[in-house]
N, C-alpha and C positions, 0 to 999 in steps of 0.2 A: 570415420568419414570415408565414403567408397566413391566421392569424384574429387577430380583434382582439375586445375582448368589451365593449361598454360596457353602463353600469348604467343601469336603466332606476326608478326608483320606484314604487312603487303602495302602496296602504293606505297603514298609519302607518309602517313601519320596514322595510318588504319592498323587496328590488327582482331584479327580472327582469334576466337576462342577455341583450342583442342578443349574439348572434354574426354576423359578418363573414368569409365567404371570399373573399379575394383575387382569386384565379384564375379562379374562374367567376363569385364574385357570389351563391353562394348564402347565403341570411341563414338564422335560426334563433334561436328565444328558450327560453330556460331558464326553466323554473318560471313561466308567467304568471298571478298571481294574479287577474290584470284583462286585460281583452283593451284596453281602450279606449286604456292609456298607450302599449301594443305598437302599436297602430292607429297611431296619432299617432308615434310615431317612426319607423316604415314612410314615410309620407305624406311626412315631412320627408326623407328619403333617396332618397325616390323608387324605394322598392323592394317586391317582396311578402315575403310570408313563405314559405319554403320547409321549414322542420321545426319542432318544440314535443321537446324534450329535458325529460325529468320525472326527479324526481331520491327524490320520496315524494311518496304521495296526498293528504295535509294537504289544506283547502280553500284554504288561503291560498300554494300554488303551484300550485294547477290548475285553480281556478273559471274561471280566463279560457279552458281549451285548446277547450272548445265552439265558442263563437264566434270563434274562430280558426280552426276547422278549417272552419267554415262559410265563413268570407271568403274563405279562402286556399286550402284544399286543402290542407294543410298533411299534413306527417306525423308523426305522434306517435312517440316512443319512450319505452320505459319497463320497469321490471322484470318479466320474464315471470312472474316467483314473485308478485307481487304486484299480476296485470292485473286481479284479481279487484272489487280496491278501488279503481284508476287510470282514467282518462278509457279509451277504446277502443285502443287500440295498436297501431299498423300495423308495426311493428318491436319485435318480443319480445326484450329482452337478460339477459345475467348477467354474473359476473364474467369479466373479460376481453376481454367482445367487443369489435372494434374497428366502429367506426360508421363509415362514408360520412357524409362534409359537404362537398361540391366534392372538393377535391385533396387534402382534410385528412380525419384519421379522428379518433374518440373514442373514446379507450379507457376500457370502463366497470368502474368499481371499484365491488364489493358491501360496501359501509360502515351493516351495521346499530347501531342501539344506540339514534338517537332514533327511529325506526321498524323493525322487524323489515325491510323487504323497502328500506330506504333504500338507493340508488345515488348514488355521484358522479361526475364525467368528467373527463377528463386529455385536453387536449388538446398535443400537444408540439408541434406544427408552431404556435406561438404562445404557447407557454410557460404555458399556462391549466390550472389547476385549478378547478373546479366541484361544491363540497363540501353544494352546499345548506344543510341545517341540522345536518352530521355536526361541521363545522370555521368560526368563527368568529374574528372577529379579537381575539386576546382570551380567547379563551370555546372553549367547546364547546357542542352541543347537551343540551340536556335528555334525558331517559332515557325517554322514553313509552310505550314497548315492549322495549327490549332491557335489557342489562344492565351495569352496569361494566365487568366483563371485556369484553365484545362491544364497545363504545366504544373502550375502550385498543387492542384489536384492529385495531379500522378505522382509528384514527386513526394507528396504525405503519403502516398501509397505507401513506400518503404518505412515508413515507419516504426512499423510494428516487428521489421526485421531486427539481431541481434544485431548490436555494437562491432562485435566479433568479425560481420558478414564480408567477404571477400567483394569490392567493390570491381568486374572488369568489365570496363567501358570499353567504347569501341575506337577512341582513338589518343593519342599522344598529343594534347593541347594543355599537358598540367601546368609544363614552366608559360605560356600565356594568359592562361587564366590565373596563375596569380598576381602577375603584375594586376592585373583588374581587382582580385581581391583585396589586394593589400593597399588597393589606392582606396577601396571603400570601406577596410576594417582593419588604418594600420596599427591599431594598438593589440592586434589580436597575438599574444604571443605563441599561440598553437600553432596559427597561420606564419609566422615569420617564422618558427622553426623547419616548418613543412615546406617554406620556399627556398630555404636554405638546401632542406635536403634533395629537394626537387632541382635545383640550381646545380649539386653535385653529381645526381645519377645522368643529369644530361651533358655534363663536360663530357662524363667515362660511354655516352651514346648508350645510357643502359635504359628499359624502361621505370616508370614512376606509378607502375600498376601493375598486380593489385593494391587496392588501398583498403583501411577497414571501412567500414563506414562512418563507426564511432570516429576516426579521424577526420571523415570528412563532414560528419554532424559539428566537429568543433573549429573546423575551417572552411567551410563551404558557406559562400554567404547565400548564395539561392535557396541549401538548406535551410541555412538559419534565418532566413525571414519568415515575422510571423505572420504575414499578413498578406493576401491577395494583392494590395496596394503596394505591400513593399518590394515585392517580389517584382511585380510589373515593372517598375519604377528600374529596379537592377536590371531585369533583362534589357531592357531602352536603351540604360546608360551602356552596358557592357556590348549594346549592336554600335555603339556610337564610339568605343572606345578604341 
């Protein structure tokens, strides 16, 4: 595996993804809400930054990509459907395309539903998924633009990824979303274990991501519904809960 992705914090519950390649050394941050915490963990690595991977144009994953781009030279990527509303874009993508990152590529999945033009990244060569605010640990994204169906949609997208795959989501809402889970799947004992351990990294303020996927296939009830209907039905109850 030649990337690695640690989490970076900013605001209250966001956090930015470092990416790590291997081979060459080239770095890259996901969604940066703030440039200053990117700054600061550059500095400690002793490294620059080489891309800004945008996943939707919410303020609270791209306020930072300006002053990033002014430090660094950095390259932006981001959905061509929706460069309209995104920081500047030096790399237009859509579904499918495979991204240059050193020796490693991303492949970008069009996962709308809490934004119409929302993309995620699939990195294999590191076993990384990079869901923004499509997939949660826990949880799903809110519906801000798209629709039920369009959600259940994107989120069968992941599918076909390994068990294995590195779940980093874009924000720290695990220990909420399970109280929601567990009120609609309490017999799940995957899930009671998972909240347990979720319940302990947040005493010690540590994070509760990455997650695998396979974990969250066995406690994720927005995963685990089969059905357009049932799905709907959860996001409703969990905007009401």
């Amino acid at each position: 595996m030649t990337v690695t992705a640690q989490a970076i914090p900013m605001l209250s519950d966001n956090y930015a993804w470092l990416l790590t390649e291997s081979v060459t050394g080239k770095t890259g941050i996901v969604d940066p809400a703030e440039a200053a915490p990117v700054i600061a963990a550059l500095d400690r690595l002793g490294r620059k930054l080489d891309s800004i991977f945008l996943t939707h144009h919410h303020d609270d994953h791209v306020a930072g990509t300006a002053e990033l781009v002014e430090k660094y030279h950095a390259t932006v990527v981001g959905n061509g459907a929706d460069a309209h509303r995104l920081p500047p874009l030096d790399v237009s993508v859509h579904e499918g395309s495979l991204v240059e990152f050193g020796a490693a590529r991303l492949r970008v999945i069009e996962t709308p539903g809490h934004t119409l033009g929302h993309i995620s990244y699939y990195i294999a060569d590191g076993g990384i998924l990079l869901p923004g605010d499509t997939l949660f640990s826990l949880g799903c994204g809110r519906l801000f633009e798209g629709t039920p169906g369009q959600m259940f949609k994107s989120l069968a997208k992941y599918h076909d990824l390994p068990d294995e795959t590195l779940v980093c989501a874009a924000h720290e809402y695990t220990a909420a979303n399970a109280k929601f889970a567990l009120s609609v799947d309490p017999e799940n004992e995957a899930l009671q274990a998972r909240a347990e351990e979720v319940a302990a990294l947040r005493q010690r303020n540590l994070p509760t991501l990455p997650v695998t996927l396979g974990e969250e296939r066995a406690t994720n009830p927005f995963i685990r519904a089969a059905t357009e209907e049932e799905f709907a039905r959860l996001r409703a109850a969990k905007d009401r809960f």
